[in-house]
Structure formats: structure tokens, C-alpha cells
DRENNUDO-825412 format. One record per residue: residue number from 1; chain; x, y, z of N, C-alpha, C, CB in turn. Coordinates in steps of 0.02 Angstrom, whole numbers. Each point is the difference from the previous one (the first is absolute). Glycine has a CB too. Layout:
BEGIN
<kemi nr="NUM" kette="A" n_xx="X" n_yy="Y" n_zz="Z" ca_xx="X" ca_yy="Y" ca_zz="Z" c_xx="X" c_yy="Y" c_zz="Z" cb_xx="X" cb_yy="Y" cb_zz="Z"/>
...
//
This chain:
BEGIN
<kemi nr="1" kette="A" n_xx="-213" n_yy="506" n_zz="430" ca_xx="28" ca_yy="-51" ca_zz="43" c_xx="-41" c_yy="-64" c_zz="-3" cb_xx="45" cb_yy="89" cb_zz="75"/>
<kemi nr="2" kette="A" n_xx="-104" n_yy="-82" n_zz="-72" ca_xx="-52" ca_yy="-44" ca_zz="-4" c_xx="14" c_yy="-50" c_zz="-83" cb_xx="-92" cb_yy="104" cb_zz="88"/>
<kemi nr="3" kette="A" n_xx="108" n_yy="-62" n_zz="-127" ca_xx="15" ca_yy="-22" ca_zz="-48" c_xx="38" c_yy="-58" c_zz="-17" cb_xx="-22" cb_yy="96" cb_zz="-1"/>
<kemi nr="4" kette="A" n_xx="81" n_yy="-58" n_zz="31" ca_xx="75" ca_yy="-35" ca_zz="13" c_xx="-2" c_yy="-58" c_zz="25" cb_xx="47" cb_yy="92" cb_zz="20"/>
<kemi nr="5" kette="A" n_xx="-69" n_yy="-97" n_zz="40" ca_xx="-12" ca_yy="-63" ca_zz="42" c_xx="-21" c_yy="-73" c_zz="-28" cb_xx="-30" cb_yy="89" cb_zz="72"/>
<kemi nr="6" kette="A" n_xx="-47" n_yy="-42" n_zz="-102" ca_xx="-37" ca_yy="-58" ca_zz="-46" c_xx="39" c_yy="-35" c_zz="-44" cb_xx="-90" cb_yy="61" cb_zz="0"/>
<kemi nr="7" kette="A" n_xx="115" n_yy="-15" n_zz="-41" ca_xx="49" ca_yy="-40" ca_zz="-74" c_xx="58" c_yy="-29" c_zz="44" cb_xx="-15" cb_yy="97" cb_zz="-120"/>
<kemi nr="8" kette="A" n_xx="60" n_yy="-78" n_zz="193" ca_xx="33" ca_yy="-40" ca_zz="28" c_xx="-22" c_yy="-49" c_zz="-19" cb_xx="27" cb_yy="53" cb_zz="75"/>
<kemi nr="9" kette="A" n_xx="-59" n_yy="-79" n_zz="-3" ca_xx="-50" ca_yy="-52" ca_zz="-1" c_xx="-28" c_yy="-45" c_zz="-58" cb_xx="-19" cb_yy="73" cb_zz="78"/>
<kemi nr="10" kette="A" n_xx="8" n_yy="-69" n_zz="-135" ca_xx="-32" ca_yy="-14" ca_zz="-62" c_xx="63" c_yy="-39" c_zz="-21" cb_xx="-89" cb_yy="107" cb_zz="-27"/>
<kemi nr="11" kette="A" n_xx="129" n_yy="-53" n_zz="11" ca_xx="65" ca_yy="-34" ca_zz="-33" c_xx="47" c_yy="-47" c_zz="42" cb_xx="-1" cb_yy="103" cb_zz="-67"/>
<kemi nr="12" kette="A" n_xx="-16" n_yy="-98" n_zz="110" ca_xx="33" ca_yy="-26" ca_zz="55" c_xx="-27" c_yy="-85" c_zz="1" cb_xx="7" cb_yy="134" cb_zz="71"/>
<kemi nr="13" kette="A" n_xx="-75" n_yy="-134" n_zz="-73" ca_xx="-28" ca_yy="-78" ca_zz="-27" c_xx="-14" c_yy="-15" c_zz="-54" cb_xx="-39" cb_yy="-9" cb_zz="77"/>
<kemi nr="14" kette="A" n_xx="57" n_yy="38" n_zz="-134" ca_xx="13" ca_yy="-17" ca_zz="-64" c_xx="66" c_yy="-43" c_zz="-6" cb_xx="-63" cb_yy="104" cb_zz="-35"/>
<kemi nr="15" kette="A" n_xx="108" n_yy="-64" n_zz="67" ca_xx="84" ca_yy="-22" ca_zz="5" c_xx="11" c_yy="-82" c_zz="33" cb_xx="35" cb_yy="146" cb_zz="29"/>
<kemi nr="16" kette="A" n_xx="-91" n_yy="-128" n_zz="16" ca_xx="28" ca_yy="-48" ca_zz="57" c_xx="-53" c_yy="-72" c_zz="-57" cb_xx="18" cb_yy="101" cb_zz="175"/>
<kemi nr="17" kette="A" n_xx="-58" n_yy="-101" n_zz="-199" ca_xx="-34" ca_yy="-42" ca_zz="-32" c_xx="34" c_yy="-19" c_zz="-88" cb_xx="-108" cb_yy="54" cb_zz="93"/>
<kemi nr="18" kette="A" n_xx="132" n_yy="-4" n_zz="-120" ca_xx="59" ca_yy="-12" ca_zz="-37" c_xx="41" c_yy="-59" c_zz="8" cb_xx="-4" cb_yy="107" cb_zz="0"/>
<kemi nr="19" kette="A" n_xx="17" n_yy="-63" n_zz="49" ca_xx="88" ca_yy="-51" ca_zz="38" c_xx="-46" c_yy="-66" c_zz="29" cb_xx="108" cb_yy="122" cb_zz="70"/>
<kemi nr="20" kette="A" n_xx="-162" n_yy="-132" n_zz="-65" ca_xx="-32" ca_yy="-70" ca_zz="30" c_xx="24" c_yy="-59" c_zz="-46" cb_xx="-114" cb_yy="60" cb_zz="46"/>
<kemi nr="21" kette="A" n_xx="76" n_yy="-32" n_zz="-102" ca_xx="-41" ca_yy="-34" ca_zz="-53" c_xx="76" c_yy="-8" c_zz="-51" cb_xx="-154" cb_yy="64" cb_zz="14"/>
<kemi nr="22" kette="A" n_xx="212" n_yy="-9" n_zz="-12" ca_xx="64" ca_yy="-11" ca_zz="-22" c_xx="-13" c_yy="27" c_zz="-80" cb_xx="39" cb_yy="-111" cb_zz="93"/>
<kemi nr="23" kette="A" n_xx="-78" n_yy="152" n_zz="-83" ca_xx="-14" ca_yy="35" ca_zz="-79" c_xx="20" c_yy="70" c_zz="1" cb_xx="-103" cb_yy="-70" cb_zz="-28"/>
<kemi nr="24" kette="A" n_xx="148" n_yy="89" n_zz="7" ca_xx="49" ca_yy="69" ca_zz="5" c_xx="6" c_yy="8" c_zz="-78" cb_xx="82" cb_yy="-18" cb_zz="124"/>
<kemi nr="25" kette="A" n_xx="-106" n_yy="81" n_zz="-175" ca_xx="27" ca_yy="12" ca_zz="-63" c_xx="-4" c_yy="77" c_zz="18" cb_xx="-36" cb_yy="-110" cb_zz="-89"/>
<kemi nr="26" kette="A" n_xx="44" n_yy="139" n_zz="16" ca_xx="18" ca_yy="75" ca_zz="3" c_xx="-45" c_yy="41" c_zz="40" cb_xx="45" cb_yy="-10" cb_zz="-108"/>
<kemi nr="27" kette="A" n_xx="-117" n_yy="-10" n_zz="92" ca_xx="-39" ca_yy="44" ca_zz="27" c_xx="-10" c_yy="-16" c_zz="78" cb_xx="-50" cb_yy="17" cb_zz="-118"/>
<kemi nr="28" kette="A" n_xx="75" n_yy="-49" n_zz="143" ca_xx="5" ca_yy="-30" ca_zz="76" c_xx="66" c_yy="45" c_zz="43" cb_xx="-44" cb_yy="-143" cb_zz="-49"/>
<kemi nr="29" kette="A" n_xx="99" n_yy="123" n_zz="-4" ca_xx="44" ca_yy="46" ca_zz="30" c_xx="3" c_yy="74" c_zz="-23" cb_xx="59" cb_yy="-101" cb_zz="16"/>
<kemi nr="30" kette="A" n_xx="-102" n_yy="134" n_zz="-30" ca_xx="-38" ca_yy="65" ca_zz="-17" c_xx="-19" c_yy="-6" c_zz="69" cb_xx="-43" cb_yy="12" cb_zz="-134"/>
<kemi nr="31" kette="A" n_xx="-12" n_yy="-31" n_zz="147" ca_xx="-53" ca_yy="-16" ca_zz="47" c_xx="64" c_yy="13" c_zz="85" cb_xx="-106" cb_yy="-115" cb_zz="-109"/>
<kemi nr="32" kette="A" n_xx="164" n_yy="86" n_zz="105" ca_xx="26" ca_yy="-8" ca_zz="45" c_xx="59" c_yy="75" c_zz="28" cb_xx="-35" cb_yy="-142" cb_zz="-47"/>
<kemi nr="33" kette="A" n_xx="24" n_yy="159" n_zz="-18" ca_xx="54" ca_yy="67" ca_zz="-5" c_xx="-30" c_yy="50" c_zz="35" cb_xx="47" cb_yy="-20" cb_zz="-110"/>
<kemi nr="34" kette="A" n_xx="-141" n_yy="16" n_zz="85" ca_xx="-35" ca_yy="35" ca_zz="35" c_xx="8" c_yy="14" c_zz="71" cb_xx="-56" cb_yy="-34" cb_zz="-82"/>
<kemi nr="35" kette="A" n_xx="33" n_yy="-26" n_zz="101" ca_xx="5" ca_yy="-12" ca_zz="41" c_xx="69" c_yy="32" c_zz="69" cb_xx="-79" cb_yy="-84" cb_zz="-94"/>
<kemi nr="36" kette="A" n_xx="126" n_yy="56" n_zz="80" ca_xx="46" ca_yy="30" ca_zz="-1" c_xx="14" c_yy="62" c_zz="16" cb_xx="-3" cb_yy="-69" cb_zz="-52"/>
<kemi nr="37" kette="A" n_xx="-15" n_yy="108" n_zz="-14" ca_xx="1" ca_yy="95" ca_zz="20" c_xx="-22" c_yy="4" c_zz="34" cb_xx="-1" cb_yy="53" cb_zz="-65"/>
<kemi nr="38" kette="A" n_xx="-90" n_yy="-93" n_zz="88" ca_xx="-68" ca_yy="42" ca_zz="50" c_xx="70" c_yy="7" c_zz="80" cb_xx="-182" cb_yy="-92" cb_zz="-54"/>
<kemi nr="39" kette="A" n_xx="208" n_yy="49" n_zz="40" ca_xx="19" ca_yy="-19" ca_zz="84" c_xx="71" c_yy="16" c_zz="4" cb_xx="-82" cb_yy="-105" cb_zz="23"/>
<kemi nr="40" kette="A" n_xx="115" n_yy="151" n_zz="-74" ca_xx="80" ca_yy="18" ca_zz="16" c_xx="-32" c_yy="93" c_zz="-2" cb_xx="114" cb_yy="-130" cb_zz="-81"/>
<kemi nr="41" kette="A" n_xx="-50" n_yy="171" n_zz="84" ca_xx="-17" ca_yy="60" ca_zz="17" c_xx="32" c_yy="28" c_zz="-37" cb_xx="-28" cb_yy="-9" cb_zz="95"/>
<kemi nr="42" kette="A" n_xx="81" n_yy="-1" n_zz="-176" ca_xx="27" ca_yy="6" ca_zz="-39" c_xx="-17" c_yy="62" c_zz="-50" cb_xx="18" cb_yy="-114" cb_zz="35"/>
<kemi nr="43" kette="A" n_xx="28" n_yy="140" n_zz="-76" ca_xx="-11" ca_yy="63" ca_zz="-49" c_xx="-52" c_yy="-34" c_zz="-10" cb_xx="100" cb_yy="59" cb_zz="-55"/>
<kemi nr="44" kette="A" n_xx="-101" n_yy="-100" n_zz="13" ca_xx="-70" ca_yy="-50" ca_zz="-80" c_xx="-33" c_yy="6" c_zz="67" cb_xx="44" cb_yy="-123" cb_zz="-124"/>
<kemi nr="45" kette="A" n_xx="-62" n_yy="93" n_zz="187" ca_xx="-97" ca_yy="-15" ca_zz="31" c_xx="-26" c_yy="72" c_zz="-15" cb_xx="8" cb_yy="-92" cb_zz="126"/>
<kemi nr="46" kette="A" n_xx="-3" n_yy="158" n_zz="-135" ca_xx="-46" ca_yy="39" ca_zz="-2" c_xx="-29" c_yy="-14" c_zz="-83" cb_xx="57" cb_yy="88" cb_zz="106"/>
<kemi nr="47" kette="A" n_xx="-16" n_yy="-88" n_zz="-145" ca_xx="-28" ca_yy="-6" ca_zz="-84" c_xx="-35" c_yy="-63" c_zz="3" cb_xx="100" cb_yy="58" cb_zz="-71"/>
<kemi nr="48" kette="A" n_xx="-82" n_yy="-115" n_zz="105" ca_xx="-49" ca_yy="-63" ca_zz="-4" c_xx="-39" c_yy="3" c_zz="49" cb_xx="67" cb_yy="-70" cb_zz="-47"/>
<kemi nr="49" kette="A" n_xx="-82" n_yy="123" n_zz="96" ca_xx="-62" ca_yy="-13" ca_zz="47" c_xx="-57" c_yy="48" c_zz="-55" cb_xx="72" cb_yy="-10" cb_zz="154"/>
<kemi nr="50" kette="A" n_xx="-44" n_yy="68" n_zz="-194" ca_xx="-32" ca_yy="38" ca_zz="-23" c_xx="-14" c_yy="-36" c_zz="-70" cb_xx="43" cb_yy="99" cb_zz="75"/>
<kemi nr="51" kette="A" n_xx="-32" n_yy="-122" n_zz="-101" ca_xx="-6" ca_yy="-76" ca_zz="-54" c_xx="-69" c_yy="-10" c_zz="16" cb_xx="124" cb_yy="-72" cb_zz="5"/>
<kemi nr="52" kette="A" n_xx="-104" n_yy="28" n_zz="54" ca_xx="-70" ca_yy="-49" ca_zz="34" c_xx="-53" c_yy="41" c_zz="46" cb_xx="85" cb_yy="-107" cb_zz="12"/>
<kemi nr="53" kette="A" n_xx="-67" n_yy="187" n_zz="28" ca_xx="-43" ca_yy="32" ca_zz="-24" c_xx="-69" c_yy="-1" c_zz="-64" cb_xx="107" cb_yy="33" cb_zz="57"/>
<kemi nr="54" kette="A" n_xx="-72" n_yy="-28" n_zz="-111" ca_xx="-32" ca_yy="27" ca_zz="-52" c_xx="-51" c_yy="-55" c_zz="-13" cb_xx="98" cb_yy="73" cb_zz="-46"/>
<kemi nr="55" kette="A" n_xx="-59" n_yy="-136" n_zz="46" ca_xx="-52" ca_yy="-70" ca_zz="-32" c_xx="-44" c_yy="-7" c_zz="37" cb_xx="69" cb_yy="-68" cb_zz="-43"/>
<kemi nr="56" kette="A" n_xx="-67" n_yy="98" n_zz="123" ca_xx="-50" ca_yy="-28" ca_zz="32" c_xx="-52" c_yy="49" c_zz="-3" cb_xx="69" cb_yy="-70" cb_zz="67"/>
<kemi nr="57" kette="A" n_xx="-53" n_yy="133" n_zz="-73" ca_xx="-58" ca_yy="60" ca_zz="-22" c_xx="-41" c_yy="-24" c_zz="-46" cb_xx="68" cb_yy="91" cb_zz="14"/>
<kemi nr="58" kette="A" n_xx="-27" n_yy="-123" n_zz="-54" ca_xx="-28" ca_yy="-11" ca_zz="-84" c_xx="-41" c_yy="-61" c_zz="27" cb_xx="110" cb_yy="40" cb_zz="-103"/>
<kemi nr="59" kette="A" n_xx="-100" n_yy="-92" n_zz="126" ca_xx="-30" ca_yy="-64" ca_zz="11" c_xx="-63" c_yy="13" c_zz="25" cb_xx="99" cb_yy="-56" cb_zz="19"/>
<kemi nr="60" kette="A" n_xx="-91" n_yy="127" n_zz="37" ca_xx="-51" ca_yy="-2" ca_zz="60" c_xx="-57" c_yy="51" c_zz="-49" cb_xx="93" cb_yy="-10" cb_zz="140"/>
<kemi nr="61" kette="A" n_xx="-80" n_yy="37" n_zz="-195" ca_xx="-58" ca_yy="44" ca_zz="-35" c_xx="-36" c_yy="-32" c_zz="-47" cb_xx="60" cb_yy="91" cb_zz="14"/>
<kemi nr="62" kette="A" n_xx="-30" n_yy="-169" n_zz="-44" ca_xx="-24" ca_yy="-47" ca_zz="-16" c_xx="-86" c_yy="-32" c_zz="34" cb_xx="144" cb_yy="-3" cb_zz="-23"/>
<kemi nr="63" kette="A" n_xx="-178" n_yy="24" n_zz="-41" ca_xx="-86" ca_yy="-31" ca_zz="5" c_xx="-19" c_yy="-40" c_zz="-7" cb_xx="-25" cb_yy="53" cb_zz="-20"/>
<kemi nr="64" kette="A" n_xx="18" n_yy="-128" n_zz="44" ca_xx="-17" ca_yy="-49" ca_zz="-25" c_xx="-92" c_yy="-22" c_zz="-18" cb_xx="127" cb_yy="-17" cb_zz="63"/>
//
């Protein structure tokens, strides 16, 4: 849940700073689809929460 929220949130001012600045291409509206699933309750949000699951495991075992 904790998870969830965060990337809400995240994507949520990515979008909104997107749409500021008026710069929208593919990987934005990627970015927005995401978005999207975190916050509908649809067949696809479990395969794309479990998607973004995975990247963030992967991100968070990352050693800098």
C-alpha cells in the first residue's frame, strides 16, 4: 500500500508538471496510463500494479 500511494503521488506530479510545461510524447503518455491503472480497479491494475511491483523491488536492491 505504502508502495502504491508513493508512485500515486510521484506520477501524479510528473503528470501535473508535464501538462505545465505542455510537453506530452510517448513516454509521458506511458507515464499517464500508469498512472491511470494505480487508481482504477480494472482486470489490467493487478498485472500493472504487479509490473511496478517488480521495478521497484529491482530499483530498491540497487547499490549505489
Amino acid at each position: 500500500m505504502l508502495v502504491s500511494m508513493s508512485a500515486v503521488l510521484l506520477l501524479g506530479l510528473l503528470i501535473w508538471f508535464l501538462l505545465r510545461i505542455r510537453y506530452l510524447r510517448l513516454p509521458d503518455v506511458l507515464l499517464c496510463g500508469a498512472f491511470g491503472f494505480l487508481l482504477s480497479s480494472t482486470v489490467a491494475a493487478p498485472v500493472v500494479q504487479t509490473l511496478l511491483n517488480g521495478v521497484s523491488g529491482f530499483l530498491g536492491q540497487l547499490r549505489f
